[in-house]
Each structure stands twice: as C-alpha cells, then as structure tokens.
N, C-alpha and C positions, 0 to 999 in steps of 0.2 A: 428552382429551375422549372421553367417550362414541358421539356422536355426530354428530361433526365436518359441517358444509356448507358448500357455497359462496354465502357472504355479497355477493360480488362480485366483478369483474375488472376487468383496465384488461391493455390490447395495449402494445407499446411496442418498437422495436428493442432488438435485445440481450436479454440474462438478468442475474438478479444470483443470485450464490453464497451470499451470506452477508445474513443481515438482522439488521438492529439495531435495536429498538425504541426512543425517545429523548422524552422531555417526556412520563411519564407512558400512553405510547403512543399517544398522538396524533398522533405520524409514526414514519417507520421511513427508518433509513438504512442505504443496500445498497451491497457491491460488488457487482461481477462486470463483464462486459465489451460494450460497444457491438459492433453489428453494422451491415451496411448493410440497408436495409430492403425492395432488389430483389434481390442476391446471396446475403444472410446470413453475410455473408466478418466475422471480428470485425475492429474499428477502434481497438482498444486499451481500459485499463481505465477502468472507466465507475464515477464516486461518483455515486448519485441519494439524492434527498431524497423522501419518499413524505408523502402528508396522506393518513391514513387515518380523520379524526374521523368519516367516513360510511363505514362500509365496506361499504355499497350502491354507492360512489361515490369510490372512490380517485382520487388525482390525482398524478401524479410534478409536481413543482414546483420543482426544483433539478436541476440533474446539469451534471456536468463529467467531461471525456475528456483520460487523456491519449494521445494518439496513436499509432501505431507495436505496434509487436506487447512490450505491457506487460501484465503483469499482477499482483498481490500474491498473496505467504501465507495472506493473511485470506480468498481466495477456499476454502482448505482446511485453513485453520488457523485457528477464531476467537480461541486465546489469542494470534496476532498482531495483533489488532484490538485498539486502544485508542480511549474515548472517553468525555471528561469535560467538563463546562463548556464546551459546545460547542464546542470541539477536538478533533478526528479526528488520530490518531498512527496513520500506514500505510503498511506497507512493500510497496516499490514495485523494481519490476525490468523495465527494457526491454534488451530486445536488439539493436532496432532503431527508430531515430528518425524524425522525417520529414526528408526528404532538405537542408531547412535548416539541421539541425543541426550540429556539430561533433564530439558526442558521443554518438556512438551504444549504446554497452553504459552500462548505471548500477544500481547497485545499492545500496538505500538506504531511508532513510525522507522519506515527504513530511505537514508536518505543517499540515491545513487548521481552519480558522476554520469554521464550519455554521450559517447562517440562513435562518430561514426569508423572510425579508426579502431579506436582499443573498445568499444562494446561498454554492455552497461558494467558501472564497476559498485558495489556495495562502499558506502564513506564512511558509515555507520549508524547506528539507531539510536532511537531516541526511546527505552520502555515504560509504556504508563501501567504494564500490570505483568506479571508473571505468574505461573501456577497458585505457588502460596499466597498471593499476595490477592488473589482473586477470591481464594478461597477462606481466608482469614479475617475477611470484613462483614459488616453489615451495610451494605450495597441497598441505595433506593432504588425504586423502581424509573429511572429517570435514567437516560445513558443519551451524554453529551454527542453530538454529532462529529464526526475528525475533521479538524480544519489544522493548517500551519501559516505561519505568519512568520517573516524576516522582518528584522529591524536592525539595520547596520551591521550585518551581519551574524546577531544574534537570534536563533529561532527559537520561536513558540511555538508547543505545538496541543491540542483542546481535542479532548480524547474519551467515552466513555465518564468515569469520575475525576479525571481529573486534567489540571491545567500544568504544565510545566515550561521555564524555561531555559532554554541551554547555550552554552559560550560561542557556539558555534556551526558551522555545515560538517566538517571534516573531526569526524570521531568526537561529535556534540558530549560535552560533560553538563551535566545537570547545575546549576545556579539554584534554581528554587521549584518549589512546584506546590501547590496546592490540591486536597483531597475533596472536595465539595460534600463530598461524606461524612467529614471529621466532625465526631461528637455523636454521630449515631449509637445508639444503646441498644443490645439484641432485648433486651429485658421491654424495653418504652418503643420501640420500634417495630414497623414489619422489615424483615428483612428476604434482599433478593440478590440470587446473583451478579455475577460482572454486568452479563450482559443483558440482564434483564428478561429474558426470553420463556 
C-alpha cells in the first residue's frame, strides 16, 4: 500500500507472531504468546481468533493458552502453519509444563478445530518426541523443519527427527513413522540433542 494508516487498535495481554487471515478476511487467526498483564512475564503459546469485519473496531473473540513456557515454529516460520476447513495443524514445543503435569518436554503437532461460535477446541496431537524419547537417542546435529501434509484425510506430519503418518485429523493414531536417526551409534557417532541447539 501506498499509503498505509491506522484503521484501528485493540490492547490485549501478550503479542501474536504470525497472522492468518481466514473467511474471506473477516477474522484473522494469530499465534504468538500470552503474557501476564502486571509483569509482562510470557505464560505460554497463545492461539486467538480476531473479528476484524470493523476495523474501526477489532475484537479478539477466541483464544486458548497452552501453558508453561511453549511456543511453535509458525511464530518464525509461516510454512509451518497449516490451515483449512477450519482446522488449525500447529507445531507445538514445551519445555516445561505446569507442575501437574507428568510430562514436561513435548514436541509435536497439536491439531485444533476454529469457530467462531464454540472457540478454538484441541482434536488431538500428533507426538514426534517426549521427555525420554529425546533423551534416550543419539540425535544428529540436523533438525527437520515442521511441515504437515493432508492427503485424503490422512495427515503427515515432518518434525525435528522424525516423519510420521497418522489415520487421521480428529484424535490422529499413528500408521507408521520413520526416525531419520535409526542406526546412529553413541560409540561411531557425535551425538546431539533433540533439538540440536
């Protein structure tokens, strides 16, 4: 644009990274990460649903958090952002859960349902690594970029070490999945973390 202004604002704890335009543009669906709104300390990643049909007059109208210090790809990477037939396909990485948890490290895809009606709803995940499963390998130094792929309703989803694919959107079960690591030897090998870093 020529001439770009500002149409409007709306305040809101947190930021989001990435925005997605969705029905036309008549909303916009955002990652990025919740904050608290006396500290500014983040609270984990944050999916919001935006009405923008006023844009004198925005209004966030959905959002879901997941807690703990999480955040996705799609905050710096939009080809890992998937989203079709309001289905959100998003890869997702916490380090650290809330202290109910059992499972603190995760790394993965979570793939949500988007209305504007009933809000974003969790369908299920897709995991390419867990605590022990990170810690139990000899990991190259090479970490795949997240991408997802549908095909007839079966998704694939390319992750870190590994490729998997699954039966489905709604509570995906695993069909097969390959470790691009398999055969690595700590003995003949360097080895590295998951995430290489």
């Amino acid at each position: 644009p020529l001439a770009p202004k500002v149409a409007g604002e709306l305040k809101i704890p947190g930021y989001s990274n990435y925005l997605h335009p969705i029905d036309n543009n008549q909303y916009v669906l955002a990652v990025g990460q919740s904050a608290n709104e006396t500290t500014g300390r983040n609270q984990g990643l944050q999916i919001s649903l935006f009405d923008v049909t006023d844009f004198a007059s925005p209004r966030r109208i959905q959002n879901t958090v997941i807690e703990g210090w999480s955040w996705s790809d799609a905050q710096s990477d939009h080809l890992s952002f998937r989203y079709f037939d309001n289905t959100l396909i998003l890869p997702v990485e916490v380090m650290y859960s809330n202290a109910m948890s059992t499972q603190n490290q995760y790394d993965g895809f979570y793939v949500y349902d988007v209305s504007v009606e009933e809000g974003i709803t969790a369908q299920g995940k897709v995991t390419h690594a867990t605590q022990s499963y990170m810690r139990d390998w000899c990991w190259s130094n090479e970490y795949i970029p997240s991408r997802s792929m549908v095909f007839e309703g079966r998704l694939m989803t390319m992750k870190g070490h590994v490729v998997i694919m699954s039966d489905g959107l709604v509570q995906p079960n695993e069909e097969w999945s390959i470790n691009l690591d398999e055969g690595r030897d700590r003995d003949t090998s360097s080895c590295y973390g998951w995430f290489a870093w």
